[in-house]
C-alpha positions as CSV (number, residue, x, y, z in Angstrom):
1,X,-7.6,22.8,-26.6
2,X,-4.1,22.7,-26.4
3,X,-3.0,20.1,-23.3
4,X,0.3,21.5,-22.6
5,X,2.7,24.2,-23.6
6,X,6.4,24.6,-24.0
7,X,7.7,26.3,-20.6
8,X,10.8,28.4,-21.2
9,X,13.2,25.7,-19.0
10,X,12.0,23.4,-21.7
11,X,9.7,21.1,-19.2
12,X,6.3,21.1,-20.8
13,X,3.7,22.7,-18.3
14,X,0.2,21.2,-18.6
15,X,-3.1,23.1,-18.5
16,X,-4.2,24.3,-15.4
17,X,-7.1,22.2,-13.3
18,X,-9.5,25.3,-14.6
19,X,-8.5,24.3,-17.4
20,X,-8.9,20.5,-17.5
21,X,-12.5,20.8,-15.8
22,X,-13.9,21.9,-18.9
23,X,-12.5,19.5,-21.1
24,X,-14.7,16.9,-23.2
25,X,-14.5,13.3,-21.7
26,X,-13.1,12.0,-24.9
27,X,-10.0,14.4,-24.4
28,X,-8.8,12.9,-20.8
29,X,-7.2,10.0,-22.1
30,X,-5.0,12.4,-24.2
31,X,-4.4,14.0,-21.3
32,X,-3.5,10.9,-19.5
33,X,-1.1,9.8,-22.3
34,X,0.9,13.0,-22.6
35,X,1.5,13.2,-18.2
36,X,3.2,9.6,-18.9
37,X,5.4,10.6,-21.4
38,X,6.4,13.3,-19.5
39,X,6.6,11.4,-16.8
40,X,9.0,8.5,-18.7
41,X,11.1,11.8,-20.3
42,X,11.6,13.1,-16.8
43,X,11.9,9.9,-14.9
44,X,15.3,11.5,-13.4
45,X,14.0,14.1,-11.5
46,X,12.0,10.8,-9.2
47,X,8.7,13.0,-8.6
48,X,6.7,9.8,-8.7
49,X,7.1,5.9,-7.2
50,X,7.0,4.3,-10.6
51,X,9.3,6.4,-12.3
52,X,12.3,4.1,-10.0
53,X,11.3,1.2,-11.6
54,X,10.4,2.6,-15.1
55,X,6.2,1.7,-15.0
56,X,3.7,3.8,-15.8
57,X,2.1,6.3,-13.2
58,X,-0.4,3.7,-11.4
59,X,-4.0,4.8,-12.7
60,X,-7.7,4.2,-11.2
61,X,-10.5,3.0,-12.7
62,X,-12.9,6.4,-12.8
63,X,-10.2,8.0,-15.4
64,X,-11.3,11.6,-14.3
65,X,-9.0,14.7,-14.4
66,X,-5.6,12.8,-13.0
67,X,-4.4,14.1,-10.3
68,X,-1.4,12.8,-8.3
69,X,-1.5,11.5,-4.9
70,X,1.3,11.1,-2.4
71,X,2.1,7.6,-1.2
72,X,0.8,8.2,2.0
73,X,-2.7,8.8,1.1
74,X,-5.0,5.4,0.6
75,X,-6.4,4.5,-2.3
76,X,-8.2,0.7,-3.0
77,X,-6.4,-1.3,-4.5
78,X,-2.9,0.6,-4.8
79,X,0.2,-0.2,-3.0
80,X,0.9,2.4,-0.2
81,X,4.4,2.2,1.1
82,X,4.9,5.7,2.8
83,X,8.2,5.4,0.7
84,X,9.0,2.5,3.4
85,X,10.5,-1.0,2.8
86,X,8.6,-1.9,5.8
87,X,5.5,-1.1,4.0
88,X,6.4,-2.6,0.4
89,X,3.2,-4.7,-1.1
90,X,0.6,-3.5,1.1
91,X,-2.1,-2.7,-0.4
92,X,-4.8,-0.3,0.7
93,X,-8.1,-1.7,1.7
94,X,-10.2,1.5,0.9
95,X,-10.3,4.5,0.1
96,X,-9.2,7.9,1.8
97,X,-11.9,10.5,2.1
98,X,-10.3,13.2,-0.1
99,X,-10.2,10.6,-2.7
100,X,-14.2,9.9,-2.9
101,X,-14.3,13.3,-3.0
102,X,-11.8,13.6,-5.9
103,X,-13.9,10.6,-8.0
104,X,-17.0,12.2,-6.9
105,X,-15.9,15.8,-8.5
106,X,-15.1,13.7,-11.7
107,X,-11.1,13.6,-10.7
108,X,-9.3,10.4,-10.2
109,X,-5.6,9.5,-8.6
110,X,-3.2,9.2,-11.3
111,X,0.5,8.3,-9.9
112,X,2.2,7.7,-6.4
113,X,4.0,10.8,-5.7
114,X,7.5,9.9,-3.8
115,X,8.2,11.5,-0.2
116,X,10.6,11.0,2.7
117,X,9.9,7.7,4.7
118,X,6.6,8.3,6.6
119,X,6.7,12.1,5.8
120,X,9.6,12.1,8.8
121,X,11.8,14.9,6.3
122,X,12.5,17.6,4.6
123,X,14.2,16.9,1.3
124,X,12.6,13.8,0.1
125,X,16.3,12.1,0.4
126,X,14.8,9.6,2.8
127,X,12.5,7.2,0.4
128,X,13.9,4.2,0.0
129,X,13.0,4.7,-3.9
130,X,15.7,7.4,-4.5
131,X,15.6,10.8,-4.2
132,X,13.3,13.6,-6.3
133,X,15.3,16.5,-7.6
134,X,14.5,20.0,-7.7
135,X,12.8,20.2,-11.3
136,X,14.6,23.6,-12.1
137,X,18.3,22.3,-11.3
138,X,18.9,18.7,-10.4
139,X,21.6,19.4,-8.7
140,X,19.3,20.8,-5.7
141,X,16.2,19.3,-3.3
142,X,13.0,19.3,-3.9
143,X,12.1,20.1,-0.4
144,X,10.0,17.7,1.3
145,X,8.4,15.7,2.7
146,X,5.9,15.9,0.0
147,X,8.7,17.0,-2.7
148,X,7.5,14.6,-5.3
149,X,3.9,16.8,-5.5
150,X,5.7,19.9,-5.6
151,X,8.5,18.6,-8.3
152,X,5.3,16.2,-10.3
153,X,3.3,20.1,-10.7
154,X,6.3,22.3,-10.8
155,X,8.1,20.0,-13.6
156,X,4.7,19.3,-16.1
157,X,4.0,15.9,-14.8
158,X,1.0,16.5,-12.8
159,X,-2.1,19.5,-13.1
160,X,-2.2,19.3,-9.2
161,X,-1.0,16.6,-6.9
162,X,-2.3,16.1,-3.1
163,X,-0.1,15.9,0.0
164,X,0.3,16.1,3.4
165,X,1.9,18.7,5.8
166,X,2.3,18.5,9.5
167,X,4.9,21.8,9.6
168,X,5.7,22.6,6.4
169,X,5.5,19.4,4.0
170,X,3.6,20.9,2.0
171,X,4.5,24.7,2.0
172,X,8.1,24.2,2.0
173,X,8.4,21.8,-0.8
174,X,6.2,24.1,-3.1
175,X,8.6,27.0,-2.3
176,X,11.6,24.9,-3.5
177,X,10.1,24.0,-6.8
178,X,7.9,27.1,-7.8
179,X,4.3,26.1,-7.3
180,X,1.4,27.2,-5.0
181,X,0.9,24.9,-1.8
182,X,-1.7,25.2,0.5
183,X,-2.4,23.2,4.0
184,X,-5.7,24.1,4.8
185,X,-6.4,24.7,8.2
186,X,-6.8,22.1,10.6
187,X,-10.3,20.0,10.6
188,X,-11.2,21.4,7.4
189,X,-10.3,18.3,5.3
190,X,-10.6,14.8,6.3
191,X,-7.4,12.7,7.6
192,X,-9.3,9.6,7.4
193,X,-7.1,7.0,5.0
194,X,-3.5,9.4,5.6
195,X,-1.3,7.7,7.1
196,X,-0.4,9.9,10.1
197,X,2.9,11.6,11.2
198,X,1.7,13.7,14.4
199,X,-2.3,13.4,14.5
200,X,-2.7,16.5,15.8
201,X,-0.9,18.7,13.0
202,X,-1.5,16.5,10.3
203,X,-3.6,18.0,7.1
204,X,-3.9,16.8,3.3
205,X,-3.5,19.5,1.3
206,X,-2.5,20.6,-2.4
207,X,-0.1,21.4,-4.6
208,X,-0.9,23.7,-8.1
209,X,0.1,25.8,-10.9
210,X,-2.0,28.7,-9.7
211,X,-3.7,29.9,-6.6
212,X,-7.5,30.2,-8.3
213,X,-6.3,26.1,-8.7
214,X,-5.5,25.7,-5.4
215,X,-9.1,27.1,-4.3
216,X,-10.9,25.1,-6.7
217,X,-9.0,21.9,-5.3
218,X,-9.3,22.5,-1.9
219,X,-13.5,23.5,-2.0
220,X,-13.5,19.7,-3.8
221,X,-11.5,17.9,-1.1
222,X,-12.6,20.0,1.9
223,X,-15.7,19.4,4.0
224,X,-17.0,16.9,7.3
225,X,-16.5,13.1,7.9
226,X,-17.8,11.8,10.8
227,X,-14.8,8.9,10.3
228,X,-12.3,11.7,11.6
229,X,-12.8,12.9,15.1
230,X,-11.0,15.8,14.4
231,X,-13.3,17.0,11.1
232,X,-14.9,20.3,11.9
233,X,-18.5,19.7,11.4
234,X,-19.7,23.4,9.6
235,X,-20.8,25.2,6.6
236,X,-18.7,25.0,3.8
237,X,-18.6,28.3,1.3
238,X,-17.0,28.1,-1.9
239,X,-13.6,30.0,-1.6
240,X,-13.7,33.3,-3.3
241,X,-10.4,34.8,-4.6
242,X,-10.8,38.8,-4.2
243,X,-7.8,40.0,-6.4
244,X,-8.8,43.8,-4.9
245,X,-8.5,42.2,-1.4
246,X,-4.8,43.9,0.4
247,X,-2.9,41.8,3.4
248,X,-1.2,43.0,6.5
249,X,2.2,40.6,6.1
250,X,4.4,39.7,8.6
251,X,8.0,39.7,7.5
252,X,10.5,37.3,9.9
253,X,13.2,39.6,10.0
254,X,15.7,37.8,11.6
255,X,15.4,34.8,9.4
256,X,15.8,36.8,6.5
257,X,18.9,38.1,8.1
258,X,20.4,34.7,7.9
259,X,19.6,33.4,4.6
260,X,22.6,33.3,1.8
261,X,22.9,36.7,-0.1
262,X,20.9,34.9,-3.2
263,X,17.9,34.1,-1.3
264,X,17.7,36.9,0.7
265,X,17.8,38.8,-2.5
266,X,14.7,37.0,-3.9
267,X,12.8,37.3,-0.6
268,X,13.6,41.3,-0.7
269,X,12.2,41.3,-4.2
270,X,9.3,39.5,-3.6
271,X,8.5,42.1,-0.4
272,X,9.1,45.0,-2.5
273,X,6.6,43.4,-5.4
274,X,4.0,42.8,-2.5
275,X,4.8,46.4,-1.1
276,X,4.3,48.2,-4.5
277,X,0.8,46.2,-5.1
278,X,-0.2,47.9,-1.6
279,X,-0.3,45.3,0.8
280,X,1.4,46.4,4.4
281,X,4.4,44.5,5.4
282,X,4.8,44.4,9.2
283,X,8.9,42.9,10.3
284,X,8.8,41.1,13.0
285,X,11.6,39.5,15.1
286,X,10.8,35.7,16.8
287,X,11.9,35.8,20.1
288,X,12.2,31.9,20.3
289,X,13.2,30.3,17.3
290,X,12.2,26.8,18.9
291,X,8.7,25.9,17.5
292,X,7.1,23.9,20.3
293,X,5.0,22.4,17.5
294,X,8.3,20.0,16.3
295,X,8.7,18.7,19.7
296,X,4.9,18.0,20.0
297,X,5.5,16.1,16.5
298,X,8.6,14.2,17.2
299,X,7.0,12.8,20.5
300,X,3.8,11.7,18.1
301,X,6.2,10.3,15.4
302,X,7.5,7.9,17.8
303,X,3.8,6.5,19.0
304,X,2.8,6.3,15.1
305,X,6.8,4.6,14.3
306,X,5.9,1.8,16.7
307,X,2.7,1.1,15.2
308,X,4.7,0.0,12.5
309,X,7.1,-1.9,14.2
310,X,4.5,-3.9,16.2
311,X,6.2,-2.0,19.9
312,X,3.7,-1.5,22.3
313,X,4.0,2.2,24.0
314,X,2.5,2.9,27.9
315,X,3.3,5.8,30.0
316,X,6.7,6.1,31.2
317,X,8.1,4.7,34.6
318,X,11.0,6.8,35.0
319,X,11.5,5.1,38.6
320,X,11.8,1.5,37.0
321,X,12.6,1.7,33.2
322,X,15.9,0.0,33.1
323,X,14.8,-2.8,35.5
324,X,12.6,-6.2,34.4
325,X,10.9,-8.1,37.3
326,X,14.1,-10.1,37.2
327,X,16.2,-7.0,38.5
328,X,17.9,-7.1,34.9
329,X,18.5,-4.0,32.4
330,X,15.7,-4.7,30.0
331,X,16.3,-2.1,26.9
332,X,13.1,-3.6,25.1
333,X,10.8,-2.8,27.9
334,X,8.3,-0.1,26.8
335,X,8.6,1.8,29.7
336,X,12.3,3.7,29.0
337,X,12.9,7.2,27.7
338,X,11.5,8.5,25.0
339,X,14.6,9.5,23.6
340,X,16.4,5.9,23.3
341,X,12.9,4.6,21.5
342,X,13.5,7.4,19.3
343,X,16.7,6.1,18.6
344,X,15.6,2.3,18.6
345,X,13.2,3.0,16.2
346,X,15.8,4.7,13.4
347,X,17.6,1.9,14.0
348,X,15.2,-0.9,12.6
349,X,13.9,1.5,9.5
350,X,17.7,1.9,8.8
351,X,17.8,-2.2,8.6
């Protein structure tokens, strides 16, 4: 079976995960071999960690179907840095749970995919490795904060890659680079061994070259542990793709109104294409454009930040915040407004 194919941008695109699955044992090392060279042939697009410091993609013991893991997902033994100087040579002690469950299918974590700086992005500019490039044009993002997922599947240098999104670091990134992401919904996989953003919005999900892929993955990494509060403890049914199946789709109207001409021309395309395959498209217009779930993150980001920078956080005493027992302005008291921590915080990851 071939392992890759020649992709008409010239970037090698490797089998699919259906694909892989089926292969002898005695063929994954070949498959292991040709993701590093493309990894070393595309080390300037910055999809994964090592490819900043010219090393091969980090590989685990199991040597199952490799699948690429953002650097905010635990695995024993490897360093974790969230893209972070403030993390650099920590190593985690255990395992997630979507990675026992990769080993256990007979996959195994192949490569630290690069991200922004505790998933707190959109571009993947803010690791302090460097920045991953769009695979189709170098000259553009990758979307983030998962962006080296979507550019490691979208440019041939991973068959599927696992991130995390808590509104959209997953989706958006896969958009950007022309691959399928998916962030399944909330309590149906495991956030035990992620390293959080906002706790409640948090999910792992995947990134791959197709959607049947996408199922296949997720049915492997979804399902209960009692290590996560939050995991939904029910029946799990293996996801079914009904190709017959037709969608009512709702169309943001007004956001397409504002995109540049050449991506409002793509978007019009694609809604005709899903019109003409039968499926209803419904416009809608948002009468709030503020989403009350980035506030709800940005307050969590600064709890999880602190935890970090060893800064305790209580409940706020708006009355007293600026005053010590001394009578004196104390800035480093925890009780002060949520909006200079904010700011505080920046301020040491910036150092």
């Amino acid at each position: 079976m071939l392992l890759y194919n020649l992709a008409k941008s010239k970037r090698q695109t490797l089998i699919t995960l259906k694909e892989a699955l089926k292969l002898d044992k005695k063929e994954i090392p070949n498959l292991y071999e040709q993701i590093d060279l493309q990894a070393s042939a595309n080390k300037d697009l910055g999809a994964y960690v090592e490819q900043f410091g010219d090393k091969k993609l980090t590989r685990h013991e199991s040597m199952g179907i490799p699948i690429a893991i953002k650097d905010n997902i635990s695995v024993d033994g490897w360093e974790m840095t969230c893209a972070s100087k403030i993390l650099k040579g920590y190593k985690a002690p255990y395992n997630a749970h979507v990675i026992d469950k990769l080993i256990a299918s007979g996959l195994s974590p192949f490569g630290r995919a690069n991200m922004d700086e505790f998933a707190m992005g959109s571009s993947t500019e803010t690791s302090c490795y460097g920045i991953t490039k769009n695979p189709h044009d170098a000259s553009l993002v990758a979307g983030g904060s998962s962006g080296g997922s979507a550019a490691a599947v979208a440019g041939g240098m991973a068959i599927a890659a696992l991130g995390s999104d808590t509104g959209g670091s997953i989706r958006q990134p896969a958009a950007f680079c022309g691959c399928v992401g998916f962030k399944p919904s909330y309590g149906r996989v495991s956030r035990y061994g992620l390293t959080a953003f906002s706790s409640s919005l948090d999910q792992i999900g995947t990134f791959t070259q197709n959607v049947e892929d996408a199922a296949i993955l997720y049915d492997i990494i979804a399902g209960f542990d009692e290590r996560d509060s939050t995991s939904l403890d029910i029946e799990l049914k293996q996801t079914k793709i009904d190709k017959s199946r037709r969608f009512k789709i709702a169309v943001l109207q007004d956001f397409i109104n504002e995109c540049d001409d050449e991506v409002k021309e793509a978007l019009n395309r694609t809604i005709k294409s899903l019109k003409d395959e039968g499926h209803e498209i419904i416009g809608c217009y948002m009468m709030l454009h503020e989403n009350p779930s980035y506030h709800k993150a940005n307050i969590e980001k600064v709890k999880k930040v602190s935890e970090f920078l060893g800064i305790e956080t209580k409940v706020l005493d708006l009355q007293n915040y600026c005053k010590d027992s001394t009578g004196c302005c104390c800035i480093l008291h925890t009780q002060f407004p949520l909006f200079i921590y904010f700011w505080l915080c920046w301020v040491f990851i910036s150092v």
